[in-house]
C-alpha positions in Angstrom: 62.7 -83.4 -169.8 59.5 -85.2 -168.3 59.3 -87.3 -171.5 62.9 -88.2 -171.6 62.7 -88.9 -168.1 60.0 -91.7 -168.8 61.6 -93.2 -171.7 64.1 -94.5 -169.6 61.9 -95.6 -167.0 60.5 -98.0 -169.8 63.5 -99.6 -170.7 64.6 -100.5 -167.7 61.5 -102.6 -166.3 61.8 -105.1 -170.0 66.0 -105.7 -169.3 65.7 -106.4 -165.7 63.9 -109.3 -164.4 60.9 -109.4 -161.9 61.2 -108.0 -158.8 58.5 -107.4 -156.1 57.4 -103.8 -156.5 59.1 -102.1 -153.2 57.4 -100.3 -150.8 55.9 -96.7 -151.2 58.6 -94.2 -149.2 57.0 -91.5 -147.6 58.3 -88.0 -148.7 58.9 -85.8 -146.1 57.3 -82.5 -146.5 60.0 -79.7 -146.9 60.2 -77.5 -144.2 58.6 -74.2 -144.6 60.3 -70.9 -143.3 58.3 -69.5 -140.1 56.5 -66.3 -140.5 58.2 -63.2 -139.1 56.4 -61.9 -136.5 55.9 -57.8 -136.4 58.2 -56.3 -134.1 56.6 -55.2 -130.7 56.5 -51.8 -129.5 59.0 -51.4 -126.6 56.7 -49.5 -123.9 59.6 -49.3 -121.7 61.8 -47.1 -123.7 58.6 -44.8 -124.9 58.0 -44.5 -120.9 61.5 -43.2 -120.2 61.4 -40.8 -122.9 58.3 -39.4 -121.5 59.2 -39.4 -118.1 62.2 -37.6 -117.8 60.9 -34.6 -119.4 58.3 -34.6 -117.0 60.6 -35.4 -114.1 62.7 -32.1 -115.2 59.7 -30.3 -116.0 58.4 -31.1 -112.1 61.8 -30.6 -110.6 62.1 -26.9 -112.2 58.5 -25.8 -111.2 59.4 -26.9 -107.8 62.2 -24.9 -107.3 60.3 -22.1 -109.0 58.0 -22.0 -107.0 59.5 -22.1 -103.5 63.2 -20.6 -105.0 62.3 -17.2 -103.3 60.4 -18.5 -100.4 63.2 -20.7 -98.5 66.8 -19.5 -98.2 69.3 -21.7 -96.7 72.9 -21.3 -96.0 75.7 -23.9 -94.3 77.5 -20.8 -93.2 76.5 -20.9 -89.7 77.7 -21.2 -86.2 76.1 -22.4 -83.3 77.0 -19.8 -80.4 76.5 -19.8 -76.4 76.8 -17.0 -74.0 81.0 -17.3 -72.4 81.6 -15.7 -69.1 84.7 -15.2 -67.6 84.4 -15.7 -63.9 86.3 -13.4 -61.7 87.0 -12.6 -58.0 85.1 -9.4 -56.3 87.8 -9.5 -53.4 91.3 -10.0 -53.1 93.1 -13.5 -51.2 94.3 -16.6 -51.3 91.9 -19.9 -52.0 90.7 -22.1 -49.5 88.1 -24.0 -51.7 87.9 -25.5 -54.7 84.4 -27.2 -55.9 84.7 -27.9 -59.4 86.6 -28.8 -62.0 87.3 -28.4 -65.6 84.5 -29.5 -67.9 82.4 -30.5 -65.1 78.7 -29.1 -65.6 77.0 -26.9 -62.4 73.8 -25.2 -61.7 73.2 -21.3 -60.9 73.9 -20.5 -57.1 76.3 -23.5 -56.9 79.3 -23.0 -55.2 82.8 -22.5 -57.7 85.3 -21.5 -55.1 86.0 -19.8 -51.8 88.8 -17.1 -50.9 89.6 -17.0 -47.3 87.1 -14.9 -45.6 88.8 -14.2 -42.3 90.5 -10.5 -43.3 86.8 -9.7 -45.0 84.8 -11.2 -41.0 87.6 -8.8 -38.9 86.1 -5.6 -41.2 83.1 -6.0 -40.6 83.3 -6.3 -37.3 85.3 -2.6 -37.3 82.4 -2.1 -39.4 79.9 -3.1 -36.8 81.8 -1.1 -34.3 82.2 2.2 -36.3 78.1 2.2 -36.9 78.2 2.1 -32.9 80.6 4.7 -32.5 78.5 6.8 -34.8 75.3 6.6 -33.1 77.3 6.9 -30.0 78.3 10.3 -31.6 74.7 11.4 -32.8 73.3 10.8 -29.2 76.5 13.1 -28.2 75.5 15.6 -30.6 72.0 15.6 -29.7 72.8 16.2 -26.0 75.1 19.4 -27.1 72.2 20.7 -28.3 70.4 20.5 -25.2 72.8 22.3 -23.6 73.8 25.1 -26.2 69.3 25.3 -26.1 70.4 25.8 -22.1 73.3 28.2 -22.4 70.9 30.3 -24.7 68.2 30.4 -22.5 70.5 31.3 -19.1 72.4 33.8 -21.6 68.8 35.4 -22.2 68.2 35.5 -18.7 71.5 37.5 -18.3 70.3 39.9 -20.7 66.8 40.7 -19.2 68.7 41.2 -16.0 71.1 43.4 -17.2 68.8 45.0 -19.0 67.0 46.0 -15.5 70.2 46.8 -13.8 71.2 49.5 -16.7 67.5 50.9 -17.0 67.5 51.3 -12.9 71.0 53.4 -13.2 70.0 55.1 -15.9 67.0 56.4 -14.0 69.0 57.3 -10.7 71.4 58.2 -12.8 69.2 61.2 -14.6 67.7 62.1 -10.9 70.8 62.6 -10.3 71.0 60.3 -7.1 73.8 57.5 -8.5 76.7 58.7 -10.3 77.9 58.2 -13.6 80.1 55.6 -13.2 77.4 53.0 -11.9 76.0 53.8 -14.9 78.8 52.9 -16.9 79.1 49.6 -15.2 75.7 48.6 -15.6 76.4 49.8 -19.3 78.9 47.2 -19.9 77.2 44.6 -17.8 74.3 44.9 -20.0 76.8 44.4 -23.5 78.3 41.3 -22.2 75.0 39.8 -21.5 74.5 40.4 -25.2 77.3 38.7 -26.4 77.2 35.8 -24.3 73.5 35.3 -25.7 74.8 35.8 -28.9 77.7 33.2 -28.3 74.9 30.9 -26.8 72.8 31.2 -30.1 75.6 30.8 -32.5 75.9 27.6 -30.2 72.6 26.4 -30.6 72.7 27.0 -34.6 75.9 25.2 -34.8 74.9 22.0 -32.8 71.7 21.7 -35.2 74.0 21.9 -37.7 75.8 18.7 -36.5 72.5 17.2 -36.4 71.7 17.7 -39.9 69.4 20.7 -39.2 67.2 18.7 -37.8 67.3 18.0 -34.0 64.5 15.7 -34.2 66.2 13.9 -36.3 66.6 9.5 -35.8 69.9 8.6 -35.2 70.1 6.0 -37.9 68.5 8.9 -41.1 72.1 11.2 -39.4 74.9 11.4 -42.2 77.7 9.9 -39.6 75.7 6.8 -38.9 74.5 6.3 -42.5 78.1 6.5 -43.6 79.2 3.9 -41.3 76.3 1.8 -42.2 77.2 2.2 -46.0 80.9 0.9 -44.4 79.4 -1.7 -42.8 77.3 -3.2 -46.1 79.9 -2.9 -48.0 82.2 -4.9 -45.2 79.5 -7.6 -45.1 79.2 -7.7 -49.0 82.9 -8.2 -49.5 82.6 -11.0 -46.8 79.8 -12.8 -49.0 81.7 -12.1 -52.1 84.4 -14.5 -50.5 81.9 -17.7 -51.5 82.2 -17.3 -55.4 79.1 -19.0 -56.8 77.8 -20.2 -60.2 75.8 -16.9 -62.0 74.1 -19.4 -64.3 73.8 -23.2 -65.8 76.4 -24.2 -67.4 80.0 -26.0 -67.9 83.2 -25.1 -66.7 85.8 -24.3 -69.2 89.9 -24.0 -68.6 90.0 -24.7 -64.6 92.2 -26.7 -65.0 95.4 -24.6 -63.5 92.8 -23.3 -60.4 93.9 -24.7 -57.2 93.5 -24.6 -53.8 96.7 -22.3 -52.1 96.4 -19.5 -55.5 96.3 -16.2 -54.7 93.6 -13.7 -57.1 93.4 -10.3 -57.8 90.3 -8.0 -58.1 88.8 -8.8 -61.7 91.5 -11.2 -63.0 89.5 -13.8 -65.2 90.1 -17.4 -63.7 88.6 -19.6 -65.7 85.3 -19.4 -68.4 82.0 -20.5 -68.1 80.0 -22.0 -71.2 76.2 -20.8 -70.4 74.3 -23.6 -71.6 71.0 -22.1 -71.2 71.2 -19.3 -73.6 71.9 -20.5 -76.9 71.1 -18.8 -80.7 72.9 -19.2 -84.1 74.7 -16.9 -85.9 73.7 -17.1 -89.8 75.6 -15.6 -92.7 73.4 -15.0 -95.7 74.4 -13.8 -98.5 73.3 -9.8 -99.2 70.8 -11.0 -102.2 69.1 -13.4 -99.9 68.1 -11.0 -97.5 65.1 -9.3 -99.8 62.0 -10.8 -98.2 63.5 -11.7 -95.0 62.2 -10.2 -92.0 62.7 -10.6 -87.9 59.7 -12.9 -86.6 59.9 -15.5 -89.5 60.2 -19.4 -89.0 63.6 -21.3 -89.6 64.9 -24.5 -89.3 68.4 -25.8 -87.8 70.3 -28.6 -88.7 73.5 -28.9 -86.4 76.3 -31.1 -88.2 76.6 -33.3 -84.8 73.4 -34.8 -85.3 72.2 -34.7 -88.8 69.0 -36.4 -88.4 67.4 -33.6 -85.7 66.0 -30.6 -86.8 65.2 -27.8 -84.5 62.9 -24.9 -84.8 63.5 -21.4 -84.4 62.8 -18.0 -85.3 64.7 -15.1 -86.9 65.6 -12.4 -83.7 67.5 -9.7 -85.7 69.2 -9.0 -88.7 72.9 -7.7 -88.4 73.1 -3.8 -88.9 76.3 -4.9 -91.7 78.6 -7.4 -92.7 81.4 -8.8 -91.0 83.6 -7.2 -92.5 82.4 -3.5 -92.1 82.6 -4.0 -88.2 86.1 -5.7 -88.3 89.4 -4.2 -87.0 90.8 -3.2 -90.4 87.7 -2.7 -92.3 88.4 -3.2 -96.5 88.7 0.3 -98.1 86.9 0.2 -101.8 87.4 4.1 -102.2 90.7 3.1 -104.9 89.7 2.2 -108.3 90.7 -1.9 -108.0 87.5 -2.4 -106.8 85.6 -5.7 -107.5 82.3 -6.0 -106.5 82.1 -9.5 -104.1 78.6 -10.5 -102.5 78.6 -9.6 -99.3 77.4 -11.9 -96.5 75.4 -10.5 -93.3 74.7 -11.8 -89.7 71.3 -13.1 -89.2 70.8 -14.2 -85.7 68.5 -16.9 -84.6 66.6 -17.8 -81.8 65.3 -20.9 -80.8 61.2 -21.4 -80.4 61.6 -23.9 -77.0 63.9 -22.0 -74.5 64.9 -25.4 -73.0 65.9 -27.3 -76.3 69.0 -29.7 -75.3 71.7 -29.7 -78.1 73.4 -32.4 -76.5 70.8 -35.3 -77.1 70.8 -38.1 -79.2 69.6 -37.4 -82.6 66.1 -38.4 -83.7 
């Protein structure tokens, strides 16, 4: 074919007439396919198949390693102490100085029944003390005299005593007769008994004076009686002023107004104590193994999710809920199915003066 090919190249340059010999044409160079380059490792995917086995490896030694050591629970409830405030004494009210929801301090004053009935009282109180020493001082001055009467009975006594010995002796000579002796005889056992009537009246006026005739007139039972009257007269009178037993807020006053009359120990309204405060923790029965009163803990209240408060475990609950409930479950039957119980753990806060109503951290 390269022979052929030149042949007719010959012929062609005698037939056709002269021409200038055209121009050399460059010849592009053909294109040449590019290398392939090698393929480059991708580092990123060989990283993520090497860290998540690690991450998973960490994450399960970590919660090996503190599983057993922390327990945590959301079944908790924040509690504070609730007292329902009462009336000592009987009446109608006359003051009013709070009102529902309203925060006070200890000693301040809630409300006041009308103290007049309680002030007249004690002063028959005041008066019955006085009538009662008035009585000892009585008492003691019987004594005196009964003390008299014996001693003027005694005298009576010796005389007669003389009088019946001197007949009896004239008597025997012979010189007095027998019927002076007789008289003196009788004279002589009246004397007798009106000592003895005078003693019996000395040991019953030391009896009115407690045995004891030395005795101060406030230590005799009369006087300490009325005084015991009397304090109790004066305490109903203070117990008129009802005041605040602790810190706290005032729940459901809303109905108490001035012009109600309240009975001995009716509950008027409630009282939130807001200075004792502890949480009430339900843990499950298998999460109890290594927990112990005296531990550390750590409270999260939902209001403010960002705080965390300290505390420490106080007691464990002696059983569960539902042992100590009104109608406590019977598993005795044969439908029973075992369910894990949950037991009170109570908890106590470290600082006594921790605020739960602050703004979270």
């Amino acid at each position: 074919m390269s022979a052929a090919a030149k042949i007719e190249d010959n012929v062609t340059k005698l037939d056709a007439p002269a021409q200038p010999a055209p121009a050399p044409v460059a010849v592009a160079p053909v294109p040449q396919p590019a290398p392939v380059p090698k393929k480059k490792r991708r580092t990123g995917r060989f990283l993520l198949m090497v860290a998540l086995p690690l991450a998973l490896l960490a994450g399960g030694a970590y919660v090996w390693v503190t599983g057993g050591r922390y327990q945590e629970t959301e079944n908790a409830n924040l509690q504070q102490a609730r007292i329902s405030i009462a009336s000592d004494t009987a009446g109608r009210i006359v003051q009013v100085g709070i009102a529902d929801n309203q925060t006070v301090k200890a000693g301040e004053l809630l409300f006041v029944i009308d103290p007049e009935p309680y002030r007249i009282a004690l002063a028959q109180a005041d008066a019955a003390v006085a009538a009662a020493r008035l009585n000892v001082e009585q008492l003691r001055a019987a004594y005196s005299q009964a003390m008299a009467q014996e001693k003027s009975a005694s005298s009576e006594v010796d005389y007669a005593q003389s009088q019946y010995d001197r007949a009896a002796d004239l008597a025997q000579k012979g010189i007095n007769a027998k019927s002076s002796l007789d008289q003196a005889r009788n004279d002589l056992d009246k004397a007798k008994q009106q000592l003895a009537v005078a003693e019996q009246g000395i040991v019953s006026a030391k009896a009115a004076l407690g045995g004891n005739p030395d005795i101060e007139t406030d230590k005799h039972p009369t006087v300490m009686s009325a005084l015991a009257a009397r304090d109790k007269a004066a305490y109903d009178l203070a117990q008129t002023a009802v005041k605040a037993p602790a810190d706290g807020i005032v729940y459901q006053a809303s109905s108490f107004k001035v012009g109600q009359y309240v009975a001995v120990g009716t509950p008027l309204f409630a009282l939130v104590e807001t200075g004792d405060t502890w949480i009430d923790a339900n843990f499950k029965e298998t999460q109890l193994t290594n927990m112990k009163p005296g531990q550390k803990a750590e409270i999260v209240v939902d209001t403010y999710p960002g705080k965390t408060f300290e505390a420490t475990v106080k007691a464990i609950g002696a059983g569960t809920g539902a042992e100590f409930s009104l109608l406590p479950a019977q598993n005795a039957t044969g439908n029973w199915v075992k369910v894990t119980q949950r037991i009170p753990v109570r908890l106590e806060l470290t600082d006594p003066d921790a605020r739960w109503r602050c703004a979270p951290a």
